[in-house]
C-alpha positions as CSV (number, residue, x, y, z in Angstrom):
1,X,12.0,2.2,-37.3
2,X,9.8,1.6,-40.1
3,X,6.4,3.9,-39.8
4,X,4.2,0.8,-40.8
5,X,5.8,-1.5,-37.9
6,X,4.0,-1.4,-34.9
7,X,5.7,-0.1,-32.0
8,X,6.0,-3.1,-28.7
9,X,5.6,-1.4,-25.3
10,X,5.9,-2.9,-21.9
11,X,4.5,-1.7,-19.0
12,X,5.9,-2.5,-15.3
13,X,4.3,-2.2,-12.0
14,X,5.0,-3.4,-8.7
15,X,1.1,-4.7,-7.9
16,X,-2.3,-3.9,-9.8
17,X,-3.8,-2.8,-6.5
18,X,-6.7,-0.2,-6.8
19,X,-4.5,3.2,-6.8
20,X,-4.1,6.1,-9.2
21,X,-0.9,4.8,-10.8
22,X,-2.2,1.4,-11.2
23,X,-5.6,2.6,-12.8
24,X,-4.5,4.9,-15.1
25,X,-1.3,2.2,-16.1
26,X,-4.3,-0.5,-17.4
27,X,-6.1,2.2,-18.9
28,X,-3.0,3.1,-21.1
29,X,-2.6,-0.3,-21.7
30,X,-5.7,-1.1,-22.5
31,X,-6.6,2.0,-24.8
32,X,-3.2,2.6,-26.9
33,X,-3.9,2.7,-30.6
34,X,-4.3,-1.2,-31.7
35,X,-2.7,0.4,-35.2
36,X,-0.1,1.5,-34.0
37,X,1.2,0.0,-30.6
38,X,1.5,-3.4,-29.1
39,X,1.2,-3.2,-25.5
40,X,2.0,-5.5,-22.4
41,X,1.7,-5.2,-18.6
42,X,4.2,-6.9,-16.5
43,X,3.1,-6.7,-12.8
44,X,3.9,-8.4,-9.3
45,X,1.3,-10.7,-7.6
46,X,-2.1,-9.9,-6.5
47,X,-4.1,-6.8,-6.8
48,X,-7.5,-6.2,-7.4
49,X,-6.9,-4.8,-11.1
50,X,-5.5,-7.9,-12.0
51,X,-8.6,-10.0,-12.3
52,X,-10.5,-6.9,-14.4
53,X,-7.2,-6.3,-17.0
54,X,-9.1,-6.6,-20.4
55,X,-6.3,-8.1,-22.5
56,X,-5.8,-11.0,-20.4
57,X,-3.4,-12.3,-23.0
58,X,-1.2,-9.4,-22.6
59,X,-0.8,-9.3,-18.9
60,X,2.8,-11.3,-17.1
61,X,2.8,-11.6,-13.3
62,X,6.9,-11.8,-12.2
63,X,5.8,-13.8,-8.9
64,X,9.0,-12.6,-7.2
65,X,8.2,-8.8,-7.8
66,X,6.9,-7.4,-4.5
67,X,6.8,-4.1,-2.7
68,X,9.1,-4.6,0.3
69,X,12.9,-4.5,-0.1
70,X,13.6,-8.8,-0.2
71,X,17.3,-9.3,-1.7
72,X,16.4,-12.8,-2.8
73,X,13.5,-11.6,-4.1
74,X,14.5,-9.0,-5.7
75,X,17.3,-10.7,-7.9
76,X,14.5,-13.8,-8.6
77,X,12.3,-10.3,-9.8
78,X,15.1,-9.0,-11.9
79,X,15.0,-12.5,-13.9
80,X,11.5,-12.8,-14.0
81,X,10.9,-9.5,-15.8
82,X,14.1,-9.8,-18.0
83,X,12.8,-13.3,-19.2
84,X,9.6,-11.8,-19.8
85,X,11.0,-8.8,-21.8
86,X,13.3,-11.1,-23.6
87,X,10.3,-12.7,-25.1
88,X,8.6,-9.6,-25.8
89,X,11.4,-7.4,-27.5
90,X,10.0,-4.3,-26.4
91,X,11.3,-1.0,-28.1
92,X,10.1,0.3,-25.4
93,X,9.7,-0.2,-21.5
94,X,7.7,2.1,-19.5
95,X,8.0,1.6,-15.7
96,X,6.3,3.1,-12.6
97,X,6.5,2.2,-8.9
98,X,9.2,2.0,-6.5
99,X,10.3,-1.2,-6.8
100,X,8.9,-2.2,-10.4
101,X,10.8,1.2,-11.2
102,X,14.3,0.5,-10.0
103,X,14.1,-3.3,-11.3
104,X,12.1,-2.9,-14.2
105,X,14.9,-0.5,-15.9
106,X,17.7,-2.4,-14.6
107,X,16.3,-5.5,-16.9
108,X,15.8,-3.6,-19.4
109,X,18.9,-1.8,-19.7
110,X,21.0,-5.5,-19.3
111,X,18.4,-6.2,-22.4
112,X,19.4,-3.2,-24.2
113,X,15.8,-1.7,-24.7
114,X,16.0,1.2,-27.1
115,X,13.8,3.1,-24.5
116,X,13.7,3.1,-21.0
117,X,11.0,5.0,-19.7
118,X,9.8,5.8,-15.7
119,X,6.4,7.4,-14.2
120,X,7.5,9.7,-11.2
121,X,3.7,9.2,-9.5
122,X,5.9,10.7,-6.5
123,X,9.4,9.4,-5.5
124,X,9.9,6.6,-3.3
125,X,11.7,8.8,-0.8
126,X,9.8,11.2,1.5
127,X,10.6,13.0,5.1
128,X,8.6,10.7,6.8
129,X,11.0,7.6,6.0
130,X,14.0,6.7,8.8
131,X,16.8,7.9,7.5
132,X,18.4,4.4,6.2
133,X,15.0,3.9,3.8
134,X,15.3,7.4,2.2
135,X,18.9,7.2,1.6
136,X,18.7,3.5,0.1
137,X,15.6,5.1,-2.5
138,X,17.6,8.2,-2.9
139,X,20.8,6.5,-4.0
140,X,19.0,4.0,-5.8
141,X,16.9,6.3,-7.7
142,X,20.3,8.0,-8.8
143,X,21.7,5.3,-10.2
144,X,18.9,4.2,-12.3
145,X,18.2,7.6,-13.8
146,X,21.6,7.0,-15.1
147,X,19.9,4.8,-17.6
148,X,16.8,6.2,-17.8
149,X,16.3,7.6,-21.3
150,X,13.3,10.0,-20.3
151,X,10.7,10.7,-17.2
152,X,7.0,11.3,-17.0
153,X,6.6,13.7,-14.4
154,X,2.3,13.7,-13.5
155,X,3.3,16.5,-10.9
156,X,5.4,20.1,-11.2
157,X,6.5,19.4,-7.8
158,X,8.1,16.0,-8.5
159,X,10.0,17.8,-11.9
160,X,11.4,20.2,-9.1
161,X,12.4,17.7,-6.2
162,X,13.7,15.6,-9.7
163,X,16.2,18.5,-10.9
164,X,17.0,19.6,-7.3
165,X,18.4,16.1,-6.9
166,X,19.9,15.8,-10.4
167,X,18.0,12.9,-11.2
168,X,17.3,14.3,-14.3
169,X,18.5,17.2,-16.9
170,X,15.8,17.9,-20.2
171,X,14.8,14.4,-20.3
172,X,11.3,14.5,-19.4
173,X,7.8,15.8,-20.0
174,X,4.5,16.3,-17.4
175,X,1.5,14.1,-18.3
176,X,-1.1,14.2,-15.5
177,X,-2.3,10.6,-14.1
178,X,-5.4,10.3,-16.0
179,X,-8.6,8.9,-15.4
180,X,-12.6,8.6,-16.5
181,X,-12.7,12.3,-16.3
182,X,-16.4,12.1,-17.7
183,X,-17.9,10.1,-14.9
184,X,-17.1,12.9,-12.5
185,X,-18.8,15.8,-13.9
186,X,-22.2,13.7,-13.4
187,X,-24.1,13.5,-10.0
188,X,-25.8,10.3,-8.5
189,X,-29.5,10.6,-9.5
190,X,-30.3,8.8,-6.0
191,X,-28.4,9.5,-3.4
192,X,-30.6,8.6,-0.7
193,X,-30.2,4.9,-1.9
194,X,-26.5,5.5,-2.2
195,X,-26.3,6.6,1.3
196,X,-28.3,3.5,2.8
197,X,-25.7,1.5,0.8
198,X,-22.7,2.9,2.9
199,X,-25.2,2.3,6.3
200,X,-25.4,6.3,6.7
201,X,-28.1,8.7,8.1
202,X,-29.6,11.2,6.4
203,X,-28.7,13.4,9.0
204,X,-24.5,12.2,8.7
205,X,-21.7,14.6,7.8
206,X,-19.4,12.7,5.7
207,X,-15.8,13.2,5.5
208,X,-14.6,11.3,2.4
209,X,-11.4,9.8,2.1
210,X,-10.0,8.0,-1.5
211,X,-7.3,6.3,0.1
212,X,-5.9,2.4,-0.2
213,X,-5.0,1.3,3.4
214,X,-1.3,1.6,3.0
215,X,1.8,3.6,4.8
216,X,1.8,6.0,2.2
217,X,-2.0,7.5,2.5
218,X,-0.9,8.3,6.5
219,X,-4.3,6.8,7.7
220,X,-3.3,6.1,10.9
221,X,-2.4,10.0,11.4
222,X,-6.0,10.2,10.2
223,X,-7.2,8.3,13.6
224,X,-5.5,10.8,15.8
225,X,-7.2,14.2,13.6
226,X,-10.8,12.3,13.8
227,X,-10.4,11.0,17.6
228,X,-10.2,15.2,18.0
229,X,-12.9,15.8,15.6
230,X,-15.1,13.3,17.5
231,X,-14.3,14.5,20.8
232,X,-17.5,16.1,22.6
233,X,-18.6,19.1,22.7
234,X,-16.8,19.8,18.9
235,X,-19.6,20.0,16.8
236,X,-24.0,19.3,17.0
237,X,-23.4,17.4,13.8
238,X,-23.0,13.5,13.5
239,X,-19.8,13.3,11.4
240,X,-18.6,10.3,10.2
241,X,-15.3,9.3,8.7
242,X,-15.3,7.2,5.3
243,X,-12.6,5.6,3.3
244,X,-13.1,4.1,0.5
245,X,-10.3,1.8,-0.3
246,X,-8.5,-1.5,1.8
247,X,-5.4,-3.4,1.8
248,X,-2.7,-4.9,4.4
249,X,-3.1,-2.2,7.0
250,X,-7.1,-2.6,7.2
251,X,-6.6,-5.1,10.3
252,X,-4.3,-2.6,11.8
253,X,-6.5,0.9,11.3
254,X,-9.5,-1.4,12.4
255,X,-7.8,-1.9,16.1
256,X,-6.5,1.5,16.2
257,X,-10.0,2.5,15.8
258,X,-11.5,0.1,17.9
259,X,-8.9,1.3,20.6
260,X,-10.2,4.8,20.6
261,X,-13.5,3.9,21.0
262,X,-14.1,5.7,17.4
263,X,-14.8,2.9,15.0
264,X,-18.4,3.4,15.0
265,X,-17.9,6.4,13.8
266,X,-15.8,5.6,10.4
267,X,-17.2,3.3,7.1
268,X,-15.1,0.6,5.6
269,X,-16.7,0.1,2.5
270,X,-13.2,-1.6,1.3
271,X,-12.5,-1.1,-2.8
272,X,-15.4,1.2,-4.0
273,X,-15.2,0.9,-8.0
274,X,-18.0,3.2,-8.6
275,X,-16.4,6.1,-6.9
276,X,-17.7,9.0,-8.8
277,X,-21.1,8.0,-7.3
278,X,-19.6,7.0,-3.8
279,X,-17.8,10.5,-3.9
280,X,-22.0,12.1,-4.6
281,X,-22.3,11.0,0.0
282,X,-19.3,13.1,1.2
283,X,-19.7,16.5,2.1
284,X,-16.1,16.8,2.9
285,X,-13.1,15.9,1.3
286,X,-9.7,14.9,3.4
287,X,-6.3,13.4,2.8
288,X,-4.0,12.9,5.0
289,X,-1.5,11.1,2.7
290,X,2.2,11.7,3.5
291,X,3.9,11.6,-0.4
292,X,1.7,12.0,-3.5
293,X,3.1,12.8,-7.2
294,X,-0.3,14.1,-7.7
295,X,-3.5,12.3,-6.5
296,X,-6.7,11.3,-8.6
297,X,-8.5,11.9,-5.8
298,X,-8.2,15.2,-5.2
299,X,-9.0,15.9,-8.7
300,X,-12.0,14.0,-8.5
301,X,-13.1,15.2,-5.2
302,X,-12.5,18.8,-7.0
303,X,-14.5,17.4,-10.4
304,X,-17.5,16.6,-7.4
305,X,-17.0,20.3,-5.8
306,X,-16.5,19.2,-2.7
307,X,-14.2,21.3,-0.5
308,X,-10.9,19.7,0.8
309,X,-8.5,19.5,3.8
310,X,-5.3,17.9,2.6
311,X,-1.9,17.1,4.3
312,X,0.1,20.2,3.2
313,X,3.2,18.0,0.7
314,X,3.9,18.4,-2.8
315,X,1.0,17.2,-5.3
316,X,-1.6,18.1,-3.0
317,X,-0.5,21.5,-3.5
318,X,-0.9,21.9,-7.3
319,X,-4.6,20.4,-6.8
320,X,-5.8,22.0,-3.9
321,X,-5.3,26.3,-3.1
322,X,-4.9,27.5,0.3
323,X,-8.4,29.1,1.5
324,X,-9.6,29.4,-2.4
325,X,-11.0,25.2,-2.5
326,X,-9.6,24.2,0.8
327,X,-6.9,23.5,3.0
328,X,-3.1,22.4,3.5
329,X,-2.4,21.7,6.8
330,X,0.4,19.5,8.1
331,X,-0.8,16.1,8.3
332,X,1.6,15.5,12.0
333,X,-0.1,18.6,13.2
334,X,-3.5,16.9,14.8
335,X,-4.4,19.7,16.5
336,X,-4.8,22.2,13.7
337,X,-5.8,19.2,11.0
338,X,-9.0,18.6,13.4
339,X,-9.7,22.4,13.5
340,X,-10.0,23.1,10.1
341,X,-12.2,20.1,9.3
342,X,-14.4,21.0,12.2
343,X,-14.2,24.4,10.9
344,X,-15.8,23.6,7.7
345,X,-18.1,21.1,9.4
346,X,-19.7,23.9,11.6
347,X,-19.6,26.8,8.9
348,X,-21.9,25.8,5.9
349,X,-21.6,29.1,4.2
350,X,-17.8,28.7,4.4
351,X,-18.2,25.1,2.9
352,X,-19.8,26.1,0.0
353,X,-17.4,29.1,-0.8
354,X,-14.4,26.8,-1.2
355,X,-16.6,23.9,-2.8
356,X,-17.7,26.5,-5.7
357,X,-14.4,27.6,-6.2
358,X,-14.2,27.7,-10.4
359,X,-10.4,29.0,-10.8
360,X,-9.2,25.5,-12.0
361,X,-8.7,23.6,-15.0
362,X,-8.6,19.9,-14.6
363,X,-9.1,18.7,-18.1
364,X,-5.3,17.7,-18.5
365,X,-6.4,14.4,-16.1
366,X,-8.9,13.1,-19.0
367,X,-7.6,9.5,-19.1
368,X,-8.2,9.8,-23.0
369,X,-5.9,12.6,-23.3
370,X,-3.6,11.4,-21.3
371,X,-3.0,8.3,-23.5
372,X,-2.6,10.7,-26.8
373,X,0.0,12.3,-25.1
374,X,1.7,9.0,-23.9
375,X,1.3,8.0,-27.6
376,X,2.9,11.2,-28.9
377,X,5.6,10.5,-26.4
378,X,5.8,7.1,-27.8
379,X,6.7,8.0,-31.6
380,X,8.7,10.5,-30.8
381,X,11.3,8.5,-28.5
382,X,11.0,5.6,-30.8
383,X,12.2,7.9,-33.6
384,X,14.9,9.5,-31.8
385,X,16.5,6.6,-30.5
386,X,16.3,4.6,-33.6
387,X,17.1,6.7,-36.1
């Protein structure tokens, strides 16, 4: 490749939804040098990131790309995005998603892309799938790394699961899922304000959850932990549940609350874009997701100091250190989930001690430094393939 030609790179996702991998794929997008990179986002419909991409000019929707396994669709989606592509001539495709993943490299290999590139932001197969789903992502997944040149890993864990399965060899390299990191290291001047904003006391005890209202993020396992945190006698404080986030399942987790007697108790603020000052009202953090690669939010609930009770899976486990800043628990065990929470509800001292905990490095998540490393990536695979 000439050094003077600008390199073309095309970005696929399944939807622009408001989610770690979604975020920090417009922010590459939008922040790769000009100089040196053309960049374009391919995505399936809807999604609340859609409407804010920047380079509106830049941005394809493939209307047949969606997140549920649809045969039809999914061949219509495999067209869509090699049209696109064929337009484009990418000498490089960068995928990430499920779906978007398996498609998007498909397309590009029948296009014979110089380099194929795929995000593990966690694998599309997990324990808590039926058996039928996991071994349709698990065989599918082998396939295409068959023609994936290399692998962005944002998670050790992943890298291991990744070589356990052979789904890759020495073709790949660990960039962590970047973000604002900046915003995060400030607090809200006035929280008092903050807090009338999210219709909570003074007197509340907030547990915070970053979580769009999706299988994935296990939210419904969160009703059965808080309708045990909630139950009387448990604590003397007023806690309240509050996630930040929406999607298809709101309806859903609404009745489930509502059918518990509970939903007074929780906020639904829906998509919160100003989260590092939302984060400022919680005094807990908890996720009960049941697959990560490696969540934002734990990092930016650690960037906030605020202690953490996480389903015990990989990714949660390289953010958050058993008794040092919170803890793991298994997210199916509700009896245990609800005592540690209520554990560090009742013991402020105890709080604290894991909230101040200083052994940990997060500056590898700076979204700025992600995207030199992505750009490093970049010239390197462009020069090794075209050479």
């Amino acid at each position: 490749m000439n050094e003077m030609e600008k390199i073309s790179v095309v970005h696929i996702i399944t939807k622009l939804e408001l989610g770690g991998a979604q975020v920090n794929t417009v922010y590459t997008c939008e922040n790769l040098d000009e100089n040196r990179f053309d960049a374009f986002l391919i995505s399936g419909p809807g999604g609340i990131l859609a409407d804010r991409f920047k380079k509106k000019d830049r941005l394809f929707i493939a209307p047949d790309l969606v997140r549920q396994i649809n045969p039809i669709k999914d061949i219509k989606a495999f067209f869509q995005l090699r049209n696109i592509m064929k337009k484009i001539k990418p000498h490089i495709v960068h995928t990430h998603s499920s779906k978007a993943g398996i498609i998007g490299r498909v397309a590009a290999f029948s296009l014979r892309v110089p380099v194929i590139i795929h995000s593990v932001h966690g694998f599309s197969f997990s324990p808590y799938q039926s058996f039928l789903k996991r071994t349709f992502y698990v065989t599918a997944e082998k396939l295409v790394s068959k023609i994936t040149g290399h692998f962005v890993f944002v998670s050790n864990d992943d890298i291991g699961i990744a070589l356990g399965k052979k789904l890759i060899k020495e073709n790949y390299t660990l960039i962590r899922s970047g973000f604002p990191y900046k915003k995060f290291l400030e607090k809200c001047a006035d929280t008092k304000t903050l807090r009338e904003k999210y219709d909570l006391k003074e007197e509340d005890f907030v547990c915070g959850i970053i979580a769009p209202f999706k299988q994935q993020k296990g939210l419904f396992h969160l009703v059965e932990i808080a309708e045990r945190v909630l139950a009387p006698g448990k604590t003397q404080k007023n806690v309240v549940f509050m996630i930040t986030g929406d999607g298809q399942l709101r309806g859903a987790m609404e009745a489930a609350l509502q059918e518990r007697n509970i939903f007074q108790r929780f906020r639904l603020p829906g998509f919160v874009f100003d989260i590092e000052n939302a984060v400022d009202v919680f005094d807990l953090g908890v996720s009960t997701a049941l697959w990560e690669g490696l969540p934002q939010s734990l990092v930016q609930l650690r960037l906030k100091k605020k202690a953490v009770v996480a389903s015990d899976i990989p990714g949660n486990r390289e953010v958050i250190k058993e008794n040092e800043n919170g803890f793991l628990v298994d997210v199916r065990d509700y009896e245990t989930f609800a005592e540690r929470i209520l554990y560090l509800v009742n013991n402020d001292q105890e709080r604290e001690r894991l909230a101040g905990f200083a052994g940990e490095d997060l500056s590898p998540w700076d979204a700025d430094y992600m995207v030199k490393e992505q750009e490093k990536l970049y010239k390197r695979l462009s020069t090794d393939y075209t050479d």
